[in-house]
mmCIF file of the N, C-alpha and C atoms, coordinates in Angstrom:
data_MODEL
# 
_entry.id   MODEL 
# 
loop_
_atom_site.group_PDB 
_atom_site.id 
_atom_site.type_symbol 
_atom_site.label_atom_id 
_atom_site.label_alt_id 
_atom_site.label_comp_id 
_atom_site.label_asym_id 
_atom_site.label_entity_id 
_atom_site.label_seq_id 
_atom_site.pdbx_PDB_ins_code 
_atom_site.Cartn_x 
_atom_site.Cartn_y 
_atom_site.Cartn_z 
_atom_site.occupancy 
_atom_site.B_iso_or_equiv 
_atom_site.pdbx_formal_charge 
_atom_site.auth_seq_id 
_atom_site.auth_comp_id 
_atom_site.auth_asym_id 
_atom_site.auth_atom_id 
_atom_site.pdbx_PDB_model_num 
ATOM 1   N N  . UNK A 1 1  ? 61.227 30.330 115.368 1.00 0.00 ? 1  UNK A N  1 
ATOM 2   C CA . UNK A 1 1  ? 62.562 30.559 115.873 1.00 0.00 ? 1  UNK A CA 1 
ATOM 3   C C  . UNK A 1 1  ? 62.631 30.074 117.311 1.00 0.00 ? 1  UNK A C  1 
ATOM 4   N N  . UNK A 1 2  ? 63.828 29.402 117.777 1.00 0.00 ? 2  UNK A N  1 
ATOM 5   C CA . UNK A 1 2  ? 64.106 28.989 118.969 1.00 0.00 ? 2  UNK A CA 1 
ATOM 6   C C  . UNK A 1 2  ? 65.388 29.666 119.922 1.00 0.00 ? 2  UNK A C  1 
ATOM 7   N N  . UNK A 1 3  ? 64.904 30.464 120.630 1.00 0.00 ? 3  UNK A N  1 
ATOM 8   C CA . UNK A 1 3  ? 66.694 31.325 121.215 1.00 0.00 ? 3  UNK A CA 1 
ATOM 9   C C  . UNK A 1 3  ? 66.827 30.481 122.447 1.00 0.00 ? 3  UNK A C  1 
ATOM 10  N N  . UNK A 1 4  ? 67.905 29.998 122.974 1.00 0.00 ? 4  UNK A N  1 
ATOM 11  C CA . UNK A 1 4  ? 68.241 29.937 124.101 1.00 0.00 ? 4  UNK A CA 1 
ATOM 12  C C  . UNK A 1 4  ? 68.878 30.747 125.137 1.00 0.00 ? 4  UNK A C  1 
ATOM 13  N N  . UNK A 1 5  ? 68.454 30.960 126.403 1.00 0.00 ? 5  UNK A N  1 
ATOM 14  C CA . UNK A 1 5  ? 69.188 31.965 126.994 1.00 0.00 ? 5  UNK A CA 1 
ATOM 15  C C  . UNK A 1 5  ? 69.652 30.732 128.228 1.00 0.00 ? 5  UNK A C  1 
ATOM 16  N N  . UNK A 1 6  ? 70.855 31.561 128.732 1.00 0.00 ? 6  UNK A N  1 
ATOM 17  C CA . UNK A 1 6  ? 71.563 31.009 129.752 1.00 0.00 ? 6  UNK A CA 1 
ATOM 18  C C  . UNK A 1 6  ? 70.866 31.521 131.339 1.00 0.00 ? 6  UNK A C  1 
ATOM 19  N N  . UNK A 1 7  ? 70.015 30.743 132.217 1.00 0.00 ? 7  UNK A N  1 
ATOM 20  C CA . UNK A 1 7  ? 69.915 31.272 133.211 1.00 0.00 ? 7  UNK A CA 1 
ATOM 21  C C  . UNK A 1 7  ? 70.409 29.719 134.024 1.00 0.00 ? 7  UNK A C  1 
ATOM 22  N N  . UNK A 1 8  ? 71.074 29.519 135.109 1.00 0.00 ? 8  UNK A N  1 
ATOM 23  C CA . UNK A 1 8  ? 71.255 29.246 136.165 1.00 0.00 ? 8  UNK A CA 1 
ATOM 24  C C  . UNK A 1 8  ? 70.229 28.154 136.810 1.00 0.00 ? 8  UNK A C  1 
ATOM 25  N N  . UNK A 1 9  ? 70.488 26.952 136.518 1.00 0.00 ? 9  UNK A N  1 
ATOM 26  C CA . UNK A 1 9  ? 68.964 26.100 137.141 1.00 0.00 ? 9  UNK A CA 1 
ATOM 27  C C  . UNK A 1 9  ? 69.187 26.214 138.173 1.00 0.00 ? 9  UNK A C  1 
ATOM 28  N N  . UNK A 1 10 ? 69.684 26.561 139.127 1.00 0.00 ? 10 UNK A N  1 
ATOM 29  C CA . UNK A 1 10 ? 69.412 26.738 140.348 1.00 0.00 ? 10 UNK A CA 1 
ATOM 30  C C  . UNK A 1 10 ? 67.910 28.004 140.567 1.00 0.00 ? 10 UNK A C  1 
ATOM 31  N N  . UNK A 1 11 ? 67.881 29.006 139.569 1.00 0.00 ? 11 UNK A N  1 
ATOM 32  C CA . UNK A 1 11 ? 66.932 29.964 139.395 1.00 0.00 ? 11 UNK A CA 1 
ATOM 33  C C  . UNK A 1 11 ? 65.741 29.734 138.557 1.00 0.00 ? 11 UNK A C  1 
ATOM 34  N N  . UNK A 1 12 ? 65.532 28.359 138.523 1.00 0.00 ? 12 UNK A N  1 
ATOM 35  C CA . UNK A 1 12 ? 64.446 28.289 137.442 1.00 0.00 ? 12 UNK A CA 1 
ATOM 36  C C  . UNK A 1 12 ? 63.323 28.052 137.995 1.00 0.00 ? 12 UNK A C  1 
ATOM 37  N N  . UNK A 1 13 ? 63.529 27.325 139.672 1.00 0.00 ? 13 UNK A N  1 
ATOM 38  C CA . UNK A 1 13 ? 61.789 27.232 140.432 1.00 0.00 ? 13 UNK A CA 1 
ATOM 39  C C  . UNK A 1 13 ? 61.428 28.203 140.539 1.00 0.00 ? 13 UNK A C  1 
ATOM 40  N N  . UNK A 1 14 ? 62.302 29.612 140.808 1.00 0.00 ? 14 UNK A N  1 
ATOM 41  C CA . UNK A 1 14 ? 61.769 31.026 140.902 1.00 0.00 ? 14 UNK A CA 1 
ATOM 42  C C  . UNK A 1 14 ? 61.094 31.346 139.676 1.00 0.00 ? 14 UNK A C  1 
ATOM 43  N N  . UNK A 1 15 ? 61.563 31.276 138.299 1.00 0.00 ? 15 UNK A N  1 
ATOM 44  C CA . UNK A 1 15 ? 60.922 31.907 137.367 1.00 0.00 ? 15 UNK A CA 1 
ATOM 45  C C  . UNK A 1 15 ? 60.160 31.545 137.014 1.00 0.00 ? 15 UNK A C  1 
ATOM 46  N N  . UNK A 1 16 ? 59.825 29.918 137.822 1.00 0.00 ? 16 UNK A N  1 
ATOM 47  C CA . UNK A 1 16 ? 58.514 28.845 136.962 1.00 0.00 ? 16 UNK A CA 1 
ATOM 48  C C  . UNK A 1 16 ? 57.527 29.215 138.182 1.00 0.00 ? 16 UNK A C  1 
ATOM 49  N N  . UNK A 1 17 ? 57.766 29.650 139.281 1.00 0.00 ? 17 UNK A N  1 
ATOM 50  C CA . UNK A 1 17 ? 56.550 30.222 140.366 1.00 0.00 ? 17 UNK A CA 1 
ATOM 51  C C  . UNK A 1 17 ? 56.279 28.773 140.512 1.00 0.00 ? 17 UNK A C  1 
ATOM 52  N N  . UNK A 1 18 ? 55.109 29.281 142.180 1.00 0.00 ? 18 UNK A N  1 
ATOM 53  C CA . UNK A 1 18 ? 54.051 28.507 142.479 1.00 0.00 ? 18 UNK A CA 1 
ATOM 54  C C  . UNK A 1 18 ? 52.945 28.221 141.617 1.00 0.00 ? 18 UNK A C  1 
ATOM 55  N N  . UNK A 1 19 ? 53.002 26.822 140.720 1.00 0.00 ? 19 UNK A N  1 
ATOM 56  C CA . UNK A 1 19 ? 52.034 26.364 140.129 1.00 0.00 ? 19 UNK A CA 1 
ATOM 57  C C  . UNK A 1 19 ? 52.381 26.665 138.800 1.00 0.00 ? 19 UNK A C  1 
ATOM 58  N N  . UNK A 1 20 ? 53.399 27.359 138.653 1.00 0.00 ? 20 UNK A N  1 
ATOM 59  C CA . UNK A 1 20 ? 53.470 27.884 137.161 1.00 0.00 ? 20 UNK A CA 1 
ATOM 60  C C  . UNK A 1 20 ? 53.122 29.077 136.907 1.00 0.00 ? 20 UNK A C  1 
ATOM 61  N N  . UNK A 1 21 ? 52.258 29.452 137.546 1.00 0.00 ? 21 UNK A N  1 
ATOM 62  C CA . UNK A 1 21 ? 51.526 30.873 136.857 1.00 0.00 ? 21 UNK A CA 1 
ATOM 63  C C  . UNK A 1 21 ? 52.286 31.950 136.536 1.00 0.00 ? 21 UNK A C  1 
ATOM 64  N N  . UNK A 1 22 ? 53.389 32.160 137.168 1.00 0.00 ? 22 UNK A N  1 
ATOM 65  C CA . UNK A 1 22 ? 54.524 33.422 136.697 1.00 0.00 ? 22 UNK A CA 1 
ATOM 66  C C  . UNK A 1 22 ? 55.098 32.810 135.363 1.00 0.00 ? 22 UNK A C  1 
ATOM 67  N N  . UNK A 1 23 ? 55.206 31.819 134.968 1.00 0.00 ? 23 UNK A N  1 
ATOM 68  C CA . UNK A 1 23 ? 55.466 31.299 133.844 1.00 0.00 ? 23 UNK A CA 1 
ATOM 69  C C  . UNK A 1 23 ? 54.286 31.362 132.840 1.00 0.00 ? 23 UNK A C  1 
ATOM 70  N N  . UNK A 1 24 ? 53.266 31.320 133.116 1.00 0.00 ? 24 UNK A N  1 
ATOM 71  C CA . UNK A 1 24 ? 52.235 31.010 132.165 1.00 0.00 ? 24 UNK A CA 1 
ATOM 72  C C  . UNK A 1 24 ? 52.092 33.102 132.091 1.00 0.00 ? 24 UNK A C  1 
ATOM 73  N N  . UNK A 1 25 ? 52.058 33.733 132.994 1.00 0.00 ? 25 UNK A N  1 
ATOM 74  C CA . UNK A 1 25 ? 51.755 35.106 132.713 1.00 0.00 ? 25 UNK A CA 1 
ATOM 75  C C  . UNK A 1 25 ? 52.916 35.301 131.862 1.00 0.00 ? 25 UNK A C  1 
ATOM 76  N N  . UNK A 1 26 ? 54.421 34.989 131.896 1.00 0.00 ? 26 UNK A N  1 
ATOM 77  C CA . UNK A 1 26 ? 54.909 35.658 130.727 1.00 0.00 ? 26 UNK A CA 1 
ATOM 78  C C  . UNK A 1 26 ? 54.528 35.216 129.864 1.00 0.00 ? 26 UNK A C  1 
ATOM 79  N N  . UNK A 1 27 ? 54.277 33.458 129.419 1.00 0.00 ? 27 UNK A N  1 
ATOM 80  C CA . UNK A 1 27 ? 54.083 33.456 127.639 1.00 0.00 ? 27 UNK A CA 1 
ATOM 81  C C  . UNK A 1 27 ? 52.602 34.278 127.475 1.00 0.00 ? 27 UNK A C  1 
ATOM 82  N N  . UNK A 1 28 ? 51.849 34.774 128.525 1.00 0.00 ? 28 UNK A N  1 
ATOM 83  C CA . UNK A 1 28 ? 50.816 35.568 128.097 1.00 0.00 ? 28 UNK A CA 1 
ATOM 84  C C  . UNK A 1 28 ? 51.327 36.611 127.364 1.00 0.00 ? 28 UNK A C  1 
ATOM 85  N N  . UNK A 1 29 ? 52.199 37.315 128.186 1.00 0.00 ? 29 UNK A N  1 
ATOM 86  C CA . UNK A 1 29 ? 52.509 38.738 128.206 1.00 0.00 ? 29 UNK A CA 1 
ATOM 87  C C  . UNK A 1 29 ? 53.075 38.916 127.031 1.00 0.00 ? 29 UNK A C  1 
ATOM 88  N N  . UNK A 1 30 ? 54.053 37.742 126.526 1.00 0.00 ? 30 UNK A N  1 
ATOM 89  C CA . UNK A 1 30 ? 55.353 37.943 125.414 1.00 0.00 ? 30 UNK A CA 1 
ATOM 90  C C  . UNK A 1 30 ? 54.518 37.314 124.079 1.00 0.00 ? 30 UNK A C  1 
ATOM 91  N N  . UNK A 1 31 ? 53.746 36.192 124.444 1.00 0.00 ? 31 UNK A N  1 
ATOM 92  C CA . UNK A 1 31 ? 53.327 35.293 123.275 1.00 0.00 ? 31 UNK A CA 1 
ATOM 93  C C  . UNK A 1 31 ? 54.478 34.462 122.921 1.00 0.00 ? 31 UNK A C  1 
ATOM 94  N N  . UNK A 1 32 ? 55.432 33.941 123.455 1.00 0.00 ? 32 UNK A N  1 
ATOM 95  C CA . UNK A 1 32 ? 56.483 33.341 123.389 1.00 0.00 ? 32 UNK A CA 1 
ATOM 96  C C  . UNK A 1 32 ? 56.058 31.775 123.903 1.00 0.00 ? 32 UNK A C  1 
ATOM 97  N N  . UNK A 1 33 ? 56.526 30.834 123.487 1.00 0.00 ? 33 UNK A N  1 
ATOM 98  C CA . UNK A 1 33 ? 56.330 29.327 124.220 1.00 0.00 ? 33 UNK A CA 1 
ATOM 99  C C  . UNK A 1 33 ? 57.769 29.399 125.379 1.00 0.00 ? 33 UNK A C  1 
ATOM 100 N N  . UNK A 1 34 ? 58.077 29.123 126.543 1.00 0.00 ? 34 UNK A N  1 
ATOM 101 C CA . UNK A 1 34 ? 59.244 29.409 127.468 1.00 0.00 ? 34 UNK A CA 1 
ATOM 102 C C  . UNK A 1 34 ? 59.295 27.591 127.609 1.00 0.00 ? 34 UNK A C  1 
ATOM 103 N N  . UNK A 1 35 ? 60.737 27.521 127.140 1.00 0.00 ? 35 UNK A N  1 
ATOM 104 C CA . UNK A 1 35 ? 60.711 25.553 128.062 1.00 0.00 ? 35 UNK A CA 1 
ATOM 105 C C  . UNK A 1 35 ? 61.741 25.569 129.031 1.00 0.00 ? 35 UNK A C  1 
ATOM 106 N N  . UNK A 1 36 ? 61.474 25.018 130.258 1.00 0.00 ? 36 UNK A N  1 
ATOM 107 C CA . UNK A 1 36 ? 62.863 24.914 131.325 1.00 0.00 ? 36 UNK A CA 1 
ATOM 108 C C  . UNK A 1 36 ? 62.934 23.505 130.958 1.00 0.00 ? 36 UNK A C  1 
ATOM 109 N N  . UNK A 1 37 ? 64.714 23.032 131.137 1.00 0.00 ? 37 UNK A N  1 
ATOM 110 C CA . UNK A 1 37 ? 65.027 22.317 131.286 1.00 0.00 ? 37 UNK A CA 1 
ATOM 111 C C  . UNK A 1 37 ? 64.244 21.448 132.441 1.00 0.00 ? 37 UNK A C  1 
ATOM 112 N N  . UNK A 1 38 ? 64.431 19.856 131.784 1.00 0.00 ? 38 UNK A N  1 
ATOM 113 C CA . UNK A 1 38 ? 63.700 18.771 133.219 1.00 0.00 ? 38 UNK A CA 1 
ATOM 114 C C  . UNK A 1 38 ? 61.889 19.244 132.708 1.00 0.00 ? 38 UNK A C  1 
ATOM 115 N N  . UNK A 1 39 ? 61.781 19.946 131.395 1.00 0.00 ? 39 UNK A N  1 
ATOM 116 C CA . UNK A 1 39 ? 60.144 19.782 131.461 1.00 0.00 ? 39 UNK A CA 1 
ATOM 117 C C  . UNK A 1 39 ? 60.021 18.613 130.341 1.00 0.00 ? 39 UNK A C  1 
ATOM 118 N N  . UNK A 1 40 ? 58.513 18.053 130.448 1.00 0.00 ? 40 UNK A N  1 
ATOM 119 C CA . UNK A 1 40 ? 58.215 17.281 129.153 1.00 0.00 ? 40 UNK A CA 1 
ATOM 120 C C  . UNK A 1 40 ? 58.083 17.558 127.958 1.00 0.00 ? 40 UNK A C  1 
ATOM 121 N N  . UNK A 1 41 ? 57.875 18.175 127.726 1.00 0.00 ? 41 UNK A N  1 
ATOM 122 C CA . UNK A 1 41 ? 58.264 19.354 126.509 1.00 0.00 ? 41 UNK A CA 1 
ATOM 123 C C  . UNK A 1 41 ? 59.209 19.803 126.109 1.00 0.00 ? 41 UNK A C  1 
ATOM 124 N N  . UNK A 1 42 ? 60.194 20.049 126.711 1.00 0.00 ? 42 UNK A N  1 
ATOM 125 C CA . UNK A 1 42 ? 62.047 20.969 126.732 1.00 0.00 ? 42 UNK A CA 1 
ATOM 126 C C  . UNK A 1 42 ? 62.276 20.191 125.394 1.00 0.00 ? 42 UNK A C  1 
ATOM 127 N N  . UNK A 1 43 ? 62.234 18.813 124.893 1.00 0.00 ? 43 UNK A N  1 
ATOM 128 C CA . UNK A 1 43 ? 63.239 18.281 123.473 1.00 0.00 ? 43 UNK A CA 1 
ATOM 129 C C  . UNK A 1 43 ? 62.271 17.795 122.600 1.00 0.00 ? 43 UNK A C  1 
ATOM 130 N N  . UNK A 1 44 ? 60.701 18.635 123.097 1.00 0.00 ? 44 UNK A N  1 
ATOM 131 C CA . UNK A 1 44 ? 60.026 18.350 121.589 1.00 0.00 ? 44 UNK A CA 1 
ATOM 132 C C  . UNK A 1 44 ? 60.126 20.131 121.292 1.00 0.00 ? 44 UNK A C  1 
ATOM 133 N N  . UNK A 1 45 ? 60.878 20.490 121.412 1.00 0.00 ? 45 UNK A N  1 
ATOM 134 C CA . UNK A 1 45 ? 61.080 22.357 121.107 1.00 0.00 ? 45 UNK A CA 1 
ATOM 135 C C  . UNK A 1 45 ? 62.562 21.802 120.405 1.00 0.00 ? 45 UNK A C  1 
ATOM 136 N N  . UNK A 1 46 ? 62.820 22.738 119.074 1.00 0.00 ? 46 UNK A N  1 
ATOM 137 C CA . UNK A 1 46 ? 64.081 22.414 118.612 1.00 0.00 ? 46 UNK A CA 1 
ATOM 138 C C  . UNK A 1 46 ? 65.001 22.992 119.509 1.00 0.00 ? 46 UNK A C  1 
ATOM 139 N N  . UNK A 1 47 ? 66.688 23.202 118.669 1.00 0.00 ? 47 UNK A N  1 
ATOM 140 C CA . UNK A 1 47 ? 67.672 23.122 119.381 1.00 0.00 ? 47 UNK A CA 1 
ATOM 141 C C  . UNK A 1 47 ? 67.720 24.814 119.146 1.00 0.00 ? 47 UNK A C  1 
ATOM 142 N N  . UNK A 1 48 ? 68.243 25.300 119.760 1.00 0.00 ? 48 UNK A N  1 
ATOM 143 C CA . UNK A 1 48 ? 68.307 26.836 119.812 1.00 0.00 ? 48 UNK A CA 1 
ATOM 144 C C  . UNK A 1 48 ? 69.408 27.493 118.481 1.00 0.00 ? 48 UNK A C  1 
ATOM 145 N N  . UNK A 1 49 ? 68.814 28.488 118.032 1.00 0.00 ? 49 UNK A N  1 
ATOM 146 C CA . UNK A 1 49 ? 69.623 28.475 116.892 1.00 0.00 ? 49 UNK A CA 1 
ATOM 147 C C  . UNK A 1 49 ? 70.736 29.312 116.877 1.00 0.00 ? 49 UNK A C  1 
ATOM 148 N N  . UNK A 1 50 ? 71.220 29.936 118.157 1.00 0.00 ? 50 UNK A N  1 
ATOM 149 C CA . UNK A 1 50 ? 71.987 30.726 119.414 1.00 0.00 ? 50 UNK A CA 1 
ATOM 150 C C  . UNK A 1 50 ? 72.974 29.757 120.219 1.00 0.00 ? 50 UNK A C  1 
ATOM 151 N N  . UNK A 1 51 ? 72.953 28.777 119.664 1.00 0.00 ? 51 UNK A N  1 
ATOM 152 C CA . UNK A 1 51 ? 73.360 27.616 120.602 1.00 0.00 ? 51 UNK A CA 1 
ATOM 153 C C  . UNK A 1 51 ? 75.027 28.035 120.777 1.00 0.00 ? 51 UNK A C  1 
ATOM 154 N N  . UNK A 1 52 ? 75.156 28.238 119.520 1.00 0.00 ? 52 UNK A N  1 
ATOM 155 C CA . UNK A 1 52 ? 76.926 28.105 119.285 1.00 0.00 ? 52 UNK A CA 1 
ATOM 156 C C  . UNK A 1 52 ? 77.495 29.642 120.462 1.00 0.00 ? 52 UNK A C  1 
ATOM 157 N N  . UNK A 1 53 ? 76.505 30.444 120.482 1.00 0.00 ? 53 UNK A N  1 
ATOM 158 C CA . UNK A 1 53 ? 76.744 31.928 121.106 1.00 0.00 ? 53 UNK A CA 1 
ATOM 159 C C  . UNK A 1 53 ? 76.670 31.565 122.604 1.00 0.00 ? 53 UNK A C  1 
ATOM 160 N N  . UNK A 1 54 ? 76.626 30.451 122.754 1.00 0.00 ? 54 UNK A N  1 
ATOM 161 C CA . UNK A 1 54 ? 75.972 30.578 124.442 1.00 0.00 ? 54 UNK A CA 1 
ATOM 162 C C  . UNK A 1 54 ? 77.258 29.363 125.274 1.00 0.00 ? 54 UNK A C  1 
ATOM 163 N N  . UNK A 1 55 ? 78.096 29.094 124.048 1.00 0.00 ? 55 UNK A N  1 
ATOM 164 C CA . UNK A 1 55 ? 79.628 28.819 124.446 1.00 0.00 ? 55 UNK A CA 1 
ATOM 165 C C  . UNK A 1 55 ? 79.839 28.002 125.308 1.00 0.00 ? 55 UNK A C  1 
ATOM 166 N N  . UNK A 1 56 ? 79.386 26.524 125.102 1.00 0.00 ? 56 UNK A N  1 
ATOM 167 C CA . UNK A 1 56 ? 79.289 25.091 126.123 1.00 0.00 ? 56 UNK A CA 1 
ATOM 168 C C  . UNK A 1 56 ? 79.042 24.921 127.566 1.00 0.00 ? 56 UNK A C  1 
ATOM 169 N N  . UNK A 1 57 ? 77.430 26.236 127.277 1.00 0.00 ? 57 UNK A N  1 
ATOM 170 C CA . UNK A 1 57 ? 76.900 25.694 128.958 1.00 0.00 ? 57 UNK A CA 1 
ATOM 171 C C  . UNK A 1 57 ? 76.056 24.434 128.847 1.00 0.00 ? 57 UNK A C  1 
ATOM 172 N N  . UNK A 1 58 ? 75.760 24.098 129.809 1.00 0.00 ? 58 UNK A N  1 
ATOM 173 C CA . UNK A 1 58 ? 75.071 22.735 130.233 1.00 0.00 ? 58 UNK A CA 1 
ATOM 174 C C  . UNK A 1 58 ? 74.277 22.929 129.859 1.00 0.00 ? 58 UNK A C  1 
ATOM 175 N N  . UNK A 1 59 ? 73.278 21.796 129.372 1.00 0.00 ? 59 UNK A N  1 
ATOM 176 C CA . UNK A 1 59 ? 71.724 22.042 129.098 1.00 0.00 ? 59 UNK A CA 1 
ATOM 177 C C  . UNK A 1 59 ? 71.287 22.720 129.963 1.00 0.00 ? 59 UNK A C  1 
ATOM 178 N N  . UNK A 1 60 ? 71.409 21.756 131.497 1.00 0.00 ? 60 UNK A N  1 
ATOM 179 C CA . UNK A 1 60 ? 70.370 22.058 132.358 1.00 0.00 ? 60 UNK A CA 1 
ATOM 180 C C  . UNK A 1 60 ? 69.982 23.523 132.477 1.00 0.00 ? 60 UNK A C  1 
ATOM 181 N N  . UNK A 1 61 ? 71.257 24.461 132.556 1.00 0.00 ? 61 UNK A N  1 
ATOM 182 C CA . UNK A 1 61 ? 70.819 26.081 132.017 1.00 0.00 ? 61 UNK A CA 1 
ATOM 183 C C  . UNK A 1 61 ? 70.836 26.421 131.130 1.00 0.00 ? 61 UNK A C  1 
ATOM 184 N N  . UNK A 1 62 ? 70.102 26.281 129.959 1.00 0.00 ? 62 UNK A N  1 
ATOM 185 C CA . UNK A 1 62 ? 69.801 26.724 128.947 1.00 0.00 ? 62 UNK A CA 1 
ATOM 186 C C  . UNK A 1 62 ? 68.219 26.757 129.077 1.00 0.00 ? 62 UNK A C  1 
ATOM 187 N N  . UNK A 1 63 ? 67.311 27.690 129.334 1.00 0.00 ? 63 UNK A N  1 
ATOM 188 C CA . UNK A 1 63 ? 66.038 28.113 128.805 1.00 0.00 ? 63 UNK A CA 1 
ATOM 189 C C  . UNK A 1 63 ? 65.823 28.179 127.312 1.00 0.00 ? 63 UNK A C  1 
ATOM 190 N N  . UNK A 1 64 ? 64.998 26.937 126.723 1.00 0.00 ? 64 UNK A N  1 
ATOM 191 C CA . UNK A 1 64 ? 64.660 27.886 125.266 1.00 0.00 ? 64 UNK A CA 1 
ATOM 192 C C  . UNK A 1 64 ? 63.119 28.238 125.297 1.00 0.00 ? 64 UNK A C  1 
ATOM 193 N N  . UNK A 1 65 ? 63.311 29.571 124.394 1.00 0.00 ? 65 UNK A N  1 
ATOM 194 C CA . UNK A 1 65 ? 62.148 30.293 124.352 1.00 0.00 ? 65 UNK A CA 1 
ATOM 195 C C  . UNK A 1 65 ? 62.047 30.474 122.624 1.00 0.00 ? 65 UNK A C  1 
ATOM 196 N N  . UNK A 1 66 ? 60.514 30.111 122.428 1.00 0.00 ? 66 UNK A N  1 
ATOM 197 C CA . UNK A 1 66 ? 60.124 29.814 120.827 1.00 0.00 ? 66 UNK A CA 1 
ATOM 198 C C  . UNK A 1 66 ? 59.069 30.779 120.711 1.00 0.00 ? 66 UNK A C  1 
ATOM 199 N N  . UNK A 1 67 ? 59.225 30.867 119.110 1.00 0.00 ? 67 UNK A N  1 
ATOM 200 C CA . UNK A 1 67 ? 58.434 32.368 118.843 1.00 0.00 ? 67 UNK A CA 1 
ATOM 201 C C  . UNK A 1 67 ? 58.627 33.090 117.528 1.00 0.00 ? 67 UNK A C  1 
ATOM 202 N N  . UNK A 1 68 ? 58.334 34.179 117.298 1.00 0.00 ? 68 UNK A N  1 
ATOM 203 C CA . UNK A 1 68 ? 58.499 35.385 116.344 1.00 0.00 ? 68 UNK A CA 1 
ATOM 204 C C  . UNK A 1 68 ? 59.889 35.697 117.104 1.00 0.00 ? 68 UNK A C  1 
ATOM 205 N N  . UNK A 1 69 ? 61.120 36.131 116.008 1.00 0.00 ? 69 UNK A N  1 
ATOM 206 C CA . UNK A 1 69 ? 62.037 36.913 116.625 1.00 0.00 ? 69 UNK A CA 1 
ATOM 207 C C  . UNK A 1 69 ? 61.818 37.788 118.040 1.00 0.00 ? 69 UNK A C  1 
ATOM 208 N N  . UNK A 1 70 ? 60.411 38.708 117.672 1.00 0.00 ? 70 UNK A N  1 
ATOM 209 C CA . UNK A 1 70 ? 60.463 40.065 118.179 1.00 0.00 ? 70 UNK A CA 1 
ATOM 210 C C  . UNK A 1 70 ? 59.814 39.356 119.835 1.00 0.00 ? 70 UNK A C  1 
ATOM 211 N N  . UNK A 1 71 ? 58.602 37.961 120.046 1.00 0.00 ? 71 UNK A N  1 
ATOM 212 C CA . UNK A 1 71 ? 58.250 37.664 120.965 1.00 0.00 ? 71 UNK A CA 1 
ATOM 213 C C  . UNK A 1 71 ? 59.489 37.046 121.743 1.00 0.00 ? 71 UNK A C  1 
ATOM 214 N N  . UNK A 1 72 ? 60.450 36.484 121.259 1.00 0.00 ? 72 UNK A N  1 
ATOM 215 C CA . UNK A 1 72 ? 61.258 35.517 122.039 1.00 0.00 ? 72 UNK A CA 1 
ATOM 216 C C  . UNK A 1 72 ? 62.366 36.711 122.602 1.00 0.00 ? 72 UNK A C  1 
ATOM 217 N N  . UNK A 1 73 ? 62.934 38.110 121.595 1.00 0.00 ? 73 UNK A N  1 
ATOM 218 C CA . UNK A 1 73 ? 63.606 38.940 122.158 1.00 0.00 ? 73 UNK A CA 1 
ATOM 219 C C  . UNK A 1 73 ? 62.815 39.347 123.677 1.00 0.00 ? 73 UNK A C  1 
ATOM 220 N N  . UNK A 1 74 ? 61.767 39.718 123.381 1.00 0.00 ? 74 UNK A N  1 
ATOM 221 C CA . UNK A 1 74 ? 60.832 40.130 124.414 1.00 0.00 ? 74 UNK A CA 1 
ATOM 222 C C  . UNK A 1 74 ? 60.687 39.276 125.644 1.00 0.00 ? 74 UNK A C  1 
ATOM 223 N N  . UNK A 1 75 ? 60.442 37.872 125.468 1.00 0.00 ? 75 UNK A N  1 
ATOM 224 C CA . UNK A 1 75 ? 60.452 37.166 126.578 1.00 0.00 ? 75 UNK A CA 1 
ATOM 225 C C  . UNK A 1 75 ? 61.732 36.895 127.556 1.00 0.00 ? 75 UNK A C  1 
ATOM 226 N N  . UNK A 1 76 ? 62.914 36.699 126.286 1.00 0.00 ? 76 UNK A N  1 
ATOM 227 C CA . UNK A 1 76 ? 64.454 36.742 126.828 1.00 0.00 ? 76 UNK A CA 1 
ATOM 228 C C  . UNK A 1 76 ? 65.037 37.926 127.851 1.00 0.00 ? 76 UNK A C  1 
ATOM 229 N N  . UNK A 1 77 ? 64.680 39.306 127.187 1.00 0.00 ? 77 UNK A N  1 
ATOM 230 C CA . UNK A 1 77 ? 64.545 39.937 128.107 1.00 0.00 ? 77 UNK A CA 1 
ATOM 231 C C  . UNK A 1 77 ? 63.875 40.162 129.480 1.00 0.00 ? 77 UNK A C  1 
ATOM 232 N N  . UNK A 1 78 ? 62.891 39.444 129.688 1.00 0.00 ? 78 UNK A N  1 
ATOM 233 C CA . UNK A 1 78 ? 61.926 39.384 130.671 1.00 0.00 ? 78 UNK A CA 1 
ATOM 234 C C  . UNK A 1 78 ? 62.496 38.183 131.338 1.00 0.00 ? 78 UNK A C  1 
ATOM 235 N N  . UNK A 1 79 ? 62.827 37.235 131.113 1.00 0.00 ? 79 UNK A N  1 
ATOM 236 C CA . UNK A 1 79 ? 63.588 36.558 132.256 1.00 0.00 ? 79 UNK A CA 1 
ATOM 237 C C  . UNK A 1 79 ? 65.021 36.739 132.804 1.00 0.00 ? 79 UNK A C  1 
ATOM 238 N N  . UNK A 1 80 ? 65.699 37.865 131.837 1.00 0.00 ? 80 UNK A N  1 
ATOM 239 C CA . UNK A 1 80 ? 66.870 37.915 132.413 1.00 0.00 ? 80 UNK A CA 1 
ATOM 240 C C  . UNK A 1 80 ? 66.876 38.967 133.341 1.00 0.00 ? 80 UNK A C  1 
ATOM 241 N N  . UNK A 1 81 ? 65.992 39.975 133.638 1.00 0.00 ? 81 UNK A N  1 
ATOM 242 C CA . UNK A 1 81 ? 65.039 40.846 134.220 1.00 0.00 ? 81 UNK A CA 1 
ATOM 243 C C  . UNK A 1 81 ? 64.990 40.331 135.581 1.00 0.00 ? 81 UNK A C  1 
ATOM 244 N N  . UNK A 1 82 ? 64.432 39.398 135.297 1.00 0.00 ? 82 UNK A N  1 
ATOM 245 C CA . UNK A 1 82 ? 63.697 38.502 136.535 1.00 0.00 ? 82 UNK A CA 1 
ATOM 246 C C  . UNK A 1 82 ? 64.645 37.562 137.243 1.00 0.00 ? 82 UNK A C  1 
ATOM 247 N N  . UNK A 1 83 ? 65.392 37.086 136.887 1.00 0.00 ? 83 UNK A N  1 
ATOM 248 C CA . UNK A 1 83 ? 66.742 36.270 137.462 1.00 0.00 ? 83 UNK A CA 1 
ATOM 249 C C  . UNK A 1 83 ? 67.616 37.274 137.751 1.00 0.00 ? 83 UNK A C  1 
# 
């Protein structure tokens, strides 16, 4: 499963940290894969299957986060937490 959540690219160097590591501790924490927009990875992750719910924002803010339902609820919550 692929959810997209809406955060703000202006807020995404914050949630990706210095070096990544605040990023790499959540997919620890959640077991979730997290892609920000502008990564090399972001469009080998499918299209979010939430897409239509998230009502013609821009890519550039759209986070998708891939997973088990229950890891990607978990991670979604944890960045909207954090933003």
């Amino acid at each position: 499963m692929v959810l997209g959540v809406v955060i703000p690219n202006q807020h995404h160097r914050s949630l990706i940290g210095h070096g990544g590591q605040p990023l790499t501790e959540l997919e620890k924490k959640t077991g979730a894969e997290v892609q920000f927009p502008g990564s090399r990875s972001y469009h080998q992750v499918a299209t979010p299957s939430n897409l239509e719910e998230l009502g013609g924002v821009e890519e550039k803010d759209i986070v998708k986060v891939a997973g088990s339902k229950s890891v990607c609820d978990m991670a979604v919550a944890e960045l909207l937490v954090c933003f």
